[in-house]
C-alpha positions in Angstrom: 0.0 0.0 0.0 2.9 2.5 0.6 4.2 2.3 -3.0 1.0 2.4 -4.2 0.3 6.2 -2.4 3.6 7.0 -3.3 2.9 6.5 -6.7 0.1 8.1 -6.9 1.6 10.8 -4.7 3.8 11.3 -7.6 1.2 11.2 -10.3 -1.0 14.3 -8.4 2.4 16.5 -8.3 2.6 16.0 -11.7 -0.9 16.5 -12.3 -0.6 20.0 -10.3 2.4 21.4 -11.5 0.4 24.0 -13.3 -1.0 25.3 -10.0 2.3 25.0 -8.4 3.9 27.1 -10.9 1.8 30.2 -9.9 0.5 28.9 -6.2 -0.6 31.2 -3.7 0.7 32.1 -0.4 1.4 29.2 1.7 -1.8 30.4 4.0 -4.1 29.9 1.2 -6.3 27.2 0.1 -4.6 24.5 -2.3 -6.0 23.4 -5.8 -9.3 22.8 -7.0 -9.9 19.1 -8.0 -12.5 17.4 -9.3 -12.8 13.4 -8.6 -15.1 11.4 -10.8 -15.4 7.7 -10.3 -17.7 5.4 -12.6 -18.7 3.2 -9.5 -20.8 3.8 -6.7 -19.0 3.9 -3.2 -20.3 0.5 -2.6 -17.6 -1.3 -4.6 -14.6 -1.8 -2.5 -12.4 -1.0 -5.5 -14.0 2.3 -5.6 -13.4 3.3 -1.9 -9.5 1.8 -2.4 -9.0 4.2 -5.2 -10.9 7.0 -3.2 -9.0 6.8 0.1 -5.5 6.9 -1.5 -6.6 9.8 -3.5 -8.3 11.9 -1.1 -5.6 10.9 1.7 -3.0 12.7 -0.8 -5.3 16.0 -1.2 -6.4 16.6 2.3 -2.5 16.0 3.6 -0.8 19.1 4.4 1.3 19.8 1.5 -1.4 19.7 -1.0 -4.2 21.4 1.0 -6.5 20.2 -2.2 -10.3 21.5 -2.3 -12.2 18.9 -4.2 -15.3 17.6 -4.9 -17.0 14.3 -5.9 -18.9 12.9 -8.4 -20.1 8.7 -8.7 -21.1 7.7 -11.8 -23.2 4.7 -10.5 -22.5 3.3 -14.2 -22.1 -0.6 -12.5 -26.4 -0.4 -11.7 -27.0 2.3 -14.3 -25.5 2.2 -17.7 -28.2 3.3 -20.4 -27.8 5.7 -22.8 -30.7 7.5 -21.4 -29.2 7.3 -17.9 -25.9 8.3 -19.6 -28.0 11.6 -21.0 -29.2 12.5 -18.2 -26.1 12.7 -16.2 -24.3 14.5 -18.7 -26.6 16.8 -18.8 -26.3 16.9 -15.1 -22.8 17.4 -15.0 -23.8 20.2 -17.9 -25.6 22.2 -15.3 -23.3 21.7 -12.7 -19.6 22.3 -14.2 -20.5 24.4 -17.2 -18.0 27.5 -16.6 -16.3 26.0 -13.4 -13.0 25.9 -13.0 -10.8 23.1 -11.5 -7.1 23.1 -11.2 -7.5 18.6 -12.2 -9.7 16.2 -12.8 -9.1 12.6 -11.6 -11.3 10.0 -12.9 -11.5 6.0 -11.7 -12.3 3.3 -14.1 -13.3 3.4 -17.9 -17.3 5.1 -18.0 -15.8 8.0 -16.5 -12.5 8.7 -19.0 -14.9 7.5 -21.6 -17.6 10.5 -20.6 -14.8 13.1 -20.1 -12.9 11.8 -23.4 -15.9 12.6 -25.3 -17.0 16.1 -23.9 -13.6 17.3 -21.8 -13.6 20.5 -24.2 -17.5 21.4 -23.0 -17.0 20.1 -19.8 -13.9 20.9 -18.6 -11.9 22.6 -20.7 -7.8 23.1 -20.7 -8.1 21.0 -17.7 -5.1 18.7 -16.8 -6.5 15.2 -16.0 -5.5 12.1 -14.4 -7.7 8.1 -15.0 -7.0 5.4 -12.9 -8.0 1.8 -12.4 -8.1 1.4 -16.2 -8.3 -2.0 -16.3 -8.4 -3.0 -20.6 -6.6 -0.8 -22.6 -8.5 -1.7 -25.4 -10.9 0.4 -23.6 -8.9 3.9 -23.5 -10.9 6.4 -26.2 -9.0 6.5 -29.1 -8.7 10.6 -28.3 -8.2 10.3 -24.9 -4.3 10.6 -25.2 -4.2 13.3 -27.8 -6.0 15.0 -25.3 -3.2 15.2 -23.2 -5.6 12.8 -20.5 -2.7 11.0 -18.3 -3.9 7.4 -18.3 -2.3 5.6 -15.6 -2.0 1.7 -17.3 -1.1 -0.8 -14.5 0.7 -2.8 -17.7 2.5 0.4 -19.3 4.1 0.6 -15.9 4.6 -2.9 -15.2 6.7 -3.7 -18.5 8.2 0.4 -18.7 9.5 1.4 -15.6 12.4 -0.3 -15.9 13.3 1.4 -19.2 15.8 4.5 -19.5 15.3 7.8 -20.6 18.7 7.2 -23.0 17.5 3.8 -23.9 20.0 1.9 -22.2 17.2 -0.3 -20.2 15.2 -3.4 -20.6 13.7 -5.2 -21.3 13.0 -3.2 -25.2 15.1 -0.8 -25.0 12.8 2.3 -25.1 14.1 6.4 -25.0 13.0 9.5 -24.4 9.5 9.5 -25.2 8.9 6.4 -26.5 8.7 5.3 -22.8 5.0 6.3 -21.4 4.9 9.2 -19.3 3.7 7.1 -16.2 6.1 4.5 -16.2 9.0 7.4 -16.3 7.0 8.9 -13.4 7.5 5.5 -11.2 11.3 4.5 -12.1 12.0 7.8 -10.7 9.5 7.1 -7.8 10.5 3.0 -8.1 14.4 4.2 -6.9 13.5 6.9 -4.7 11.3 4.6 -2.6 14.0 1.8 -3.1 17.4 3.4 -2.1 15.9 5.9 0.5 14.0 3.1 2.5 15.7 0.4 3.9 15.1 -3.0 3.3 15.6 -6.4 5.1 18.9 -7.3 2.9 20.5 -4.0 3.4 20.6 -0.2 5.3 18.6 2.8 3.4 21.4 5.1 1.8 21.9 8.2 3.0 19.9 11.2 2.4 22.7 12.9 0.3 24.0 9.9 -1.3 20.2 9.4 -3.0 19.8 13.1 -4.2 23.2 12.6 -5.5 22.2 9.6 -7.3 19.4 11.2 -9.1 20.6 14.2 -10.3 23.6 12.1 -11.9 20.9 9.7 -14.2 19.4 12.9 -15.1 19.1 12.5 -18.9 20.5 8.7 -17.9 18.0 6.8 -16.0 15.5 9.4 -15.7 13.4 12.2 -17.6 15.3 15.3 -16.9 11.7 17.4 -16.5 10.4 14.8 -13.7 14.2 15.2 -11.9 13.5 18.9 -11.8 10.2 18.4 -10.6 11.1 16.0 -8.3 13.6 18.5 -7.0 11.1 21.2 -6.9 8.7 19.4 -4.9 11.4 17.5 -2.9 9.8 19.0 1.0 6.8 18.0 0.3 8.0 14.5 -0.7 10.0 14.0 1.7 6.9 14.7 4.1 4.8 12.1 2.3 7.4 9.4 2.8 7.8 9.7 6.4 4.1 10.0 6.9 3.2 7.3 4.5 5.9 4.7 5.2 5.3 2.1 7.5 6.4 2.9 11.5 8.7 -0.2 11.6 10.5 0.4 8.6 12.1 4.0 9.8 13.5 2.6 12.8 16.8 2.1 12.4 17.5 -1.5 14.4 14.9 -3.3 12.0 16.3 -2.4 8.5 18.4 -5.0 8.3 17.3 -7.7 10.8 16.8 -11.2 10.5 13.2 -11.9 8.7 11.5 -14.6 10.4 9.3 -17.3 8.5 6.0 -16.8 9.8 5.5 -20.6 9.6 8.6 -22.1 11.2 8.1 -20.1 14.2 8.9 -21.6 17.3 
């Protein structure tokens, strides 16, 4: 569960780096955000993807003001139920302004892919819990819409920003946005946290490590960013990681087999 906030931790600074770049005085409210999930909050999936989301926008270093939406598009999927919310959401968001939008599962990406320039428009936006990517809108990425693909990241992440990772050997671009986003978070996690077969590195040694794969191992404009936003990481890692794992005498220790315990 840790790397899973974390990641998404990651994914809502990138998502908010355009209020970041003008933000108001630390006193002030943080951004607007609009969540939209396609299930009602009686699927457990649904209040997973919920709690990680809103536990990153109400901690202190985002200070997000959002709102919610449910779909309900499990026990109500017509077209004329599909209408009728949209024109709904019509009436509602017509002429608001939100700073993101993060949608959960495919009705809502589908909904927003189709009317994000009535609806919401110039809006950065983050979907998640996109299960089939056969089911992605064919628009939805030319609409700059970040999708956050559990398999993009799962075969990516370990590709370089030079090309000089595996397993396809993908540069620059060609590697998707999200899976640049977690090697940088995949390391950071990794070297700064210790683990039972060895000691976390040192602070320094880390930072040090990352600017050097700048251009290397990592996107240069998520290093920056990264760097940018490093307080307010730093925060979210010691409040996200587990208790046990900062103390210092249980880094390295012996790992017991829960089933060969005498």
């Amino acid at each position: 569960m840790r790397s899973r906030l974390l990641f998404l931790v990651f994914v809502l600074a990138a998502l908010l780096v355009a209020w970041k770049s003008d933000a108001p005085a630390e006193d002030e409210p943080g951004p607007r955000v609009l969540v939209l999930h396609s299930y009602a909050p009686d699927f457990s999936w649904t209040r997973d993807l919920h709690d990680g989301i809103v536990s990153v926008l109400q901690s202190p270093e985002v200070r997000g003001r959002y709102r919610v939406e449910y779909m309900d598009a499990k026990h109500h999927s017509s077209p004329a139920y599909l209408k009728q919310l949209l024109r709904l959401y019509r009436e509602k968001y017509t002429g608001s302004r939100f700073d993101g939008i993060i949608l959960t599962d495919d009705h809502a990406l589908d909904l927003v892919a189709r009317y994000q320039d009535e609806l919401f428009p110039q809006t950065p936006i983050v979907a998640c819990g996109i299960g089939d990517i056969n089911s992605i809108p064919t628009n939805a990425r030319d609409m700059n819409i970040i999708i956050c693909n559990a398999r993009d990241i799962a075969l990516q992440h370990h590709e370089c920003w030079d090309g000089s990772g595996y397993p396809c050997g993908l540069k620059g671009e060609e590697i998707s946005l999200l899976a640049r986003i977690c090697a940088l978070a995949d390391v950071y996690d990794a070297l700064s946290l210790g683990r039972v077969y060895k000691a976390a590195w040192p602070k320094e040694k880390v930072l040090r490590f990352i600017r050097e794969e700048r251009g290397g191992m990592f996107d240069p404009r998520i290093v920056d960013l990264f760097f940018e936003n490093l307080d307010e990481l730093e925060a979210i890692k010691l409040r996200l990681s587990d208790p046990a794992g900062l103390k210092e005498d249980s880094i390295s220790g012996p790992v017991h087999c829960p089933v060969r315990e005498v």
